[in-house]
C-alpha positions in Angstrom: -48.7 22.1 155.4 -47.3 25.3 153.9 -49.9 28.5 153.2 -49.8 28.9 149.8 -49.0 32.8 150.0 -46.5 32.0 151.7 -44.9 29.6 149.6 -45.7 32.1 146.8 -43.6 34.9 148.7 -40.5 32.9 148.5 -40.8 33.5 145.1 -39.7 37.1 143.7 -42.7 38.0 142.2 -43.6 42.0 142.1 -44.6 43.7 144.7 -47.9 44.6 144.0 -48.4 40.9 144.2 -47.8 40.0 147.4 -50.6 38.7 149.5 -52.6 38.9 146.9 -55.1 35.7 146.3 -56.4 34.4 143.4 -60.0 35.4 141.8 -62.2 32.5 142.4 -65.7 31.6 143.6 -66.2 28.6 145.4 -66.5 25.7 142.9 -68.5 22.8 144.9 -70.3 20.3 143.4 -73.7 20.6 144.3 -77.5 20.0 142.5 -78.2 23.8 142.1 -75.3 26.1 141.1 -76.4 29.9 141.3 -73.2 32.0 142.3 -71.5 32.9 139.0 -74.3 34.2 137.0 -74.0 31.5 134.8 -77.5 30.8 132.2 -78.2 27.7 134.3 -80.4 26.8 131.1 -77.3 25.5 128.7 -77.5 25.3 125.2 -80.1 24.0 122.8 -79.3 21.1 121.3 -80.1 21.9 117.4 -77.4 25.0 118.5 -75.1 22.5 119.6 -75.6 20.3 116.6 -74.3 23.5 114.8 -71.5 24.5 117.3 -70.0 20.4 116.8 -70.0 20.7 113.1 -68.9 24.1 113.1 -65.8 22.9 115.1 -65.6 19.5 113.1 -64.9 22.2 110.0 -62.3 23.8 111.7 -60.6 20.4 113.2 -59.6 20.0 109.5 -57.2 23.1 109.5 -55.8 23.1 113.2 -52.3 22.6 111.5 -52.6 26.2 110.5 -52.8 29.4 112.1 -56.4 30.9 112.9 -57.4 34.1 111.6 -55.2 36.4 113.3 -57.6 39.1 112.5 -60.7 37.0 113.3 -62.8 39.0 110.7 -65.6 37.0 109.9 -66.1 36.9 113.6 -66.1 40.7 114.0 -68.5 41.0 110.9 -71.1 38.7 112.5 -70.8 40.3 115.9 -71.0 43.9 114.5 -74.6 42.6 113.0 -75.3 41.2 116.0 -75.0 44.5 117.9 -76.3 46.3 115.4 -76.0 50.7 115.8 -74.3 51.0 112.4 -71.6 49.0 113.5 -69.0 47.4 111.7 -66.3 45.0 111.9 -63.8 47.5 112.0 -65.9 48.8 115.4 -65.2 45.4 117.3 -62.5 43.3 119.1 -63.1 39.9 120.8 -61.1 37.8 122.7 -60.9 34.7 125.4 -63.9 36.1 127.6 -64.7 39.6 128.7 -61.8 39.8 130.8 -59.2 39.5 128.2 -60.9 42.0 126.6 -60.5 44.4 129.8 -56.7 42.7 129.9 -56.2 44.3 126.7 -57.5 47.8 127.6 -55.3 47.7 130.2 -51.6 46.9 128.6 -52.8 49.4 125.9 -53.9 52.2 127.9 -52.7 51.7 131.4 -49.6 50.1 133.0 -47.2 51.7 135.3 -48.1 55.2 136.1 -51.0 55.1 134.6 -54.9 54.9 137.3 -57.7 52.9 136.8 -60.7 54.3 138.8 -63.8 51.7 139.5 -66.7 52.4 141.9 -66.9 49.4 144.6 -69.2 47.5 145.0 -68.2 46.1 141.6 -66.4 43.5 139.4 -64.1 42.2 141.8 -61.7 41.5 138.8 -61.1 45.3 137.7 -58.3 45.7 140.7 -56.8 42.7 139.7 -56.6 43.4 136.6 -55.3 46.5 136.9 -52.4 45.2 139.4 -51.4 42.2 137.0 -50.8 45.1 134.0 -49.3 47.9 136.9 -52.3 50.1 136.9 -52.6 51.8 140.2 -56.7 51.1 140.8 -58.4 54.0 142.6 -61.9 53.5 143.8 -65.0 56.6 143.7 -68.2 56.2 145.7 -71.9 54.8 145.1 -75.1 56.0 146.8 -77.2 54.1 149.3 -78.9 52.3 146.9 -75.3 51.0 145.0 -76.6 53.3 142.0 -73.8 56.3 140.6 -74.8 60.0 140.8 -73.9 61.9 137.5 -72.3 64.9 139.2 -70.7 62.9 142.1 -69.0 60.0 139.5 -67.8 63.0 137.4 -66.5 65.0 140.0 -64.3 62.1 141.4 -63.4 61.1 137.5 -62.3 64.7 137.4 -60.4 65.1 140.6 -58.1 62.0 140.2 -57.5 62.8 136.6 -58.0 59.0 135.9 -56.3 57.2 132.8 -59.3 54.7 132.6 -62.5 54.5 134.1 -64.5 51.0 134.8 -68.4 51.3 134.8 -70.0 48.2 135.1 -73.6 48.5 133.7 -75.7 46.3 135.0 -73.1 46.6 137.5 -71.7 43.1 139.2 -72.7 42.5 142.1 -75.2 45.0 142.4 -77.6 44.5 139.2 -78.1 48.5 138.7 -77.7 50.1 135.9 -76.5 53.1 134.4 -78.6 56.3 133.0 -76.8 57.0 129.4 -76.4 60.9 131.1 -74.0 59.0 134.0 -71.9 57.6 130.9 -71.7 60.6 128.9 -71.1 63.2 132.1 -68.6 60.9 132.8 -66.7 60.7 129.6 -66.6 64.4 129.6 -65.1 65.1 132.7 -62.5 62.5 131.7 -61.2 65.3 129.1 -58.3 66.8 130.6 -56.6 63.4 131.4 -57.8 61.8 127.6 -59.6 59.1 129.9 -60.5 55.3 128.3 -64.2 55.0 129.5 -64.8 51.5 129.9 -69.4 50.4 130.3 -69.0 47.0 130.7 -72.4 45.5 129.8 -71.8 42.1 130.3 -75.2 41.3 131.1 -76.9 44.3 129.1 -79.4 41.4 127.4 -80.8 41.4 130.7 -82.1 44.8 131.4 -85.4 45.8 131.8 -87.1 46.8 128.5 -86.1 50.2 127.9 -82.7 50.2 128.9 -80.6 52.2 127.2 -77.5 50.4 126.2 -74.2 53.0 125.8 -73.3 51.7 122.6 -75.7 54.5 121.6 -72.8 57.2 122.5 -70.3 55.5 120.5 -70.3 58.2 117.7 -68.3 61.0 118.2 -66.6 59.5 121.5 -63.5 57.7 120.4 -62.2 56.8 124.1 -65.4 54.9 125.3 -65.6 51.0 125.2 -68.6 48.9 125.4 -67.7 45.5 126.8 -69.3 42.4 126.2 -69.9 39.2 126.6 -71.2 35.8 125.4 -71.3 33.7 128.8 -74.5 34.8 129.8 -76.9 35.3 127.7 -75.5 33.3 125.3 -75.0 30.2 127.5 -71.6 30.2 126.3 -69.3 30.9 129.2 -67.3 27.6 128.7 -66.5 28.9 125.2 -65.0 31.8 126.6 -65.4 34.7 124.2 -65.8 38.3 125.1 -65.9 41.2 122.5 -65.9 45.4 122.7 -67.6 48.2 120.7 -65.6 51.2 120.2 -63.9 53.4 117.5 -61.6 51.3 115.1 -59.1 53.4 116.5 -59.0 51.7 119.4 -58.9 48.0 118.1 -55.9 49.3 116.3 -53.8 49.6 119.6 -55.2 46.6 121.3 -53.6 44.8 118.2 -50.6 46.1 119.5 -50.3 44.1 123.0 -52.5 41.2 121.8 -50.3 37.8 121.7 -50.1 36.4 118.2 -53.1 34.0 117.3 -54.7 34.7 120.7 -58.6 33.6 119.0 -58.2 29.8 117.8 -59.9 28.6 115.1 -62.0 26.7 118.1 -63.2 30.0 119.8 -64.0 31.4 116.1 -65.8 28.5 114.7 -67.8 28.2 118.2 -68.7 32.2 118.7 -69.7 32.4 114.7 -72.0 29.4 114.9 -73.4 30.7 118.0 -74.3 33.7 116.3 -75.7 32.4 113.4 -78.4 31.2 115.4 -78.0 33.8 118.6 -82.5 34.2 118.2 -82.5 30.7 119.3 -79.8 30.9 122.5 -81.5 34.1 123.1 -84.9 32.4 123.7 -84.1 31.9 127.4 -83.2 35.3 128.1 -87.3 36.5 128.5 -87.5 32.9 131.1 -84.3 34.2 133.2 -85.7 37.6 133.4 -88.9 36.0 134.7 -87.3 34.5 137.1 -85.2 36.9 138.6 -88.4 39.1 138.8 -89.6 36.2 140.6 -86.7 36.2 143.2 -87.3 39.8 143.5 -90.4 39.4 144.3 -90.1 36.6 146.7 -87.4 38.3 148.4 -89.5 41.4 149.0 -92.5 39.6 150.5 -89.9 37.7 152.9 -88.7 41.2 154.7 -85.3 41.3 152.5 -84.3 44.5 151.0 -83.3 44.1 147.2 -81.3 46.1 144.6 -83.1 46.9 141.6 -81.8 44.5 139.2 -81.4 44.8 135.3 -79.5 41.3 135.5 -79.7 38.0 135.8 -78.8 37.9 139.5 -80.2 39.9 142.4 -78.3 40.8 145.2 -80.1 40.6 148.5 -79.6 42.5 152.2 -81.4 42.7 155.9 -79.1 39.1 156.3 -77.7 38.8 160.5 -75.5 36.0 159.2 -75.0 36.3 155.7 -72.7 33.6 156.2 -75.2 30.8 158.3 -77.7 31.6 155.5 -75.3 30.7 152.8 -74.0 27.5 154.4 -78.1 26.5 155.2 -78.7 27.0 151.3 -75.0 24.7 150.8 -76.3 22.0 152.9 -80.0 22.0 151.6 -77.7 21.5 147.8 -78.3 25.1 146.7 -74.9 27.2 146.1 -75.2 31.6 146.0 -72.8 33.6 146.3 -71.2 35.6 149.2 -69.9 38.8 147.7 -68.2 40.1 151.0 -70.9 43.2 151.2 -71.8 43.1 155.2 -75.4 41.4 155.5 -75.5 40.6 152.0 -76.0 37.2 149.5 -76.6 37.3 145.6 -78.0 34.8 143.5 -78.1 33.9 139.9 -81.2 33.5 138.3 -81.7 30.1 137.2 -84.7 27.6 135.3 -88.0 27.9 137.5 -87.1 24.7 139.6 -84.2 26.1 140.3 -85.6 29.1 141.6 -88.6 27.6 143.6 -85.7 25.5 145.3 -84.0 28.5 146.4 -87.2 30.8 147.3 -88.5 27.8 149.6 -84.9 27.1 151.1 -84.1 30.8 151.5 -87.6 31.1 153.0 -86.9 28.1 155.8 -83.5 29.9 156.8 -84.0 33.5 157.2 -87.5 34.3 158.3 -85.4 34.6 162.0 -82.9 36.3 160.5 -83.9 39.0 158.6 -83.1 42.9 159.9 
């Protein structure tokens, strides 16, 4: 049979396509599912209760166009986020990533750089290559965490059109000091910069945690991303929202396709929200856990990233690879990120994560580093 790619470079797609492959991780059908940083803990059924006759309401209008402006969606996220926020502050869309899709046709395209700091969201260079974006890449430290005066000085040099920084960062599980952010946004001056923290799994963090929707006022080129597949259990809903001056909503309007929130996505995220305290139980239990795995890890020889997520990315691995099969066979599925001698896991429920500890346990003791 045919390779795909090369089936797909009969086809005269742009250049900065080619031999490119789709983002995807492995989607295998197994007891225990822990690479995607999915909340392995679902939703609660009096929220789903809510969610079905939420959706039942809208059902009745589906001959008409949703809210093109989604606005009571905006007004119930801006109270969610809080920060003297307001609906005119906030933009959603179909998952995070649309959100960053948008960013992109609005302040990037051809010309224009993106500059993320690898290891990171694996989507950012795609992203930027679907919408043109040349993607430029800076540096982390040893430990995958940013240094202020480092991160700035490469954010100056390149003179950068839009700068990715992923707090807790994917696939790492650092985050980011609120001087990184602002040094950061400075030395994007000169070039007018789009300062992207993309706190998809801020909920996470450690208590403490400064989230960068704090240095919102005053800064009308910084975005906070987020999300409401993780904490929110919600990642088959799809819905992913941003912070920012209502400046910038105002020119993500202008490369948004008509209608792109249906009345579905609206009903769904609004219901959610109504009773977010309750699908925000779990978050304490997933923290637990991934302390846990932390832990567990530690006391088994592997070295850890400090995580503020609900993953943990783990090293000292021979065979990353024999270790991730082992897990596979035993009906537990991580994640191989592609860092040499690494695997990262998703927290999950405390069965879950016993499964793992005591697999894991069984597989590397030889094989640790």
């Amino acid at each position: 049979m045919t390779d795909p790619l090369e089936r797909l470079d009969r086809l005269p797609i742009r250049d900065n396509l080619r031999g490119l492959r789709p983002y995807g991780a492995p989607q295998i059908d197994v007891p225990i599912l822990l690479n995607v940083n999915e909340n392995t803990h679902g939703v609660p059924e009096d929220v789903r209760s809510a969610i079905v006759e939420a959706v039942q309401g809208a059902v009745a209008g589906l001959n008409r166009y949703p809210d093109r402006e989604f606005t009571v969606l905006r007004e119930h996220l801006a109270t969610y986020l809080g920060h003297g926020l307001t609906a005119d502050n906030i933009w959603a869309a179909n998952g995070s990533n649309e959100v960053l899709q948008h960013i992109l046709l609005a302040f990037g395209g051809p010309g224009r750089t993106a500059l993320g700091f690898p290891p990171t969201y694996s989507m950012y260079p795609l992203l930027a290559g679907a919408t043109g974006t040349e993607y430029l890449t800076g540096s982390r430290q040893g430990d995958f965490d940013l240094d202020a005066r480092i991160t700035a000085g490469e954010v100056a040099a390149t003179g950068a059109n839009i700068v990715f920084l992923c707090s807790p960062n994917n696939p790492t599980g650092t985050a980011l000091s609120l001087e990184i952010v602002a040094e950061v946004y400075e030395a994007g001056e000169a070039a007018q910069a789009i300062v992207i923290v993309d706190e998809a799994y801020g909920e996470f963090s450690h208590a403490g945690t400064p989230s960068a929707l704090e240095l919102l006022p005053g800064r009308e080129r910084l975005i906070v991303s987020r999300t409401m597949s993780k904490a929110f259990a919600l990642a088959g809903a799809r819905i992913g929202y941003l912070a920012a001056a209502p400046e910038v909503a105002d020119a993500l309007r202008l490369v948004r396709l008509p209608y792109h929130l249906s009345a579905i996505t609206q009903a769904t995220a609004i219901a959610a929200l109504t009773h977010s305290a309750k699908l925000l139980a779990n978050v304490d239990e997933i923290k637990r856990q991934r302390d846990r795995i932390v832990s567990g890890l530690t006391e088994m020889g592997c070295p850890v990233a400090p995580s503020d997520s609900n993953f943990v990315l783990f090293g000292g691995l021979e065979n990353p690879h024999a270790v991730w099969q082992g897990l596979l066979d035993a009906g537990v599925l991580i994640r191989d990120v592609g860092i040499p001698g690494h695997l990262r896991v998703t927290a999950g429920t405390q069965d879950e994560t016993t499964t793992f500890l005591e697999t894991l346990e069984s597989l590397i003791r030889p094989r640790v580093s």
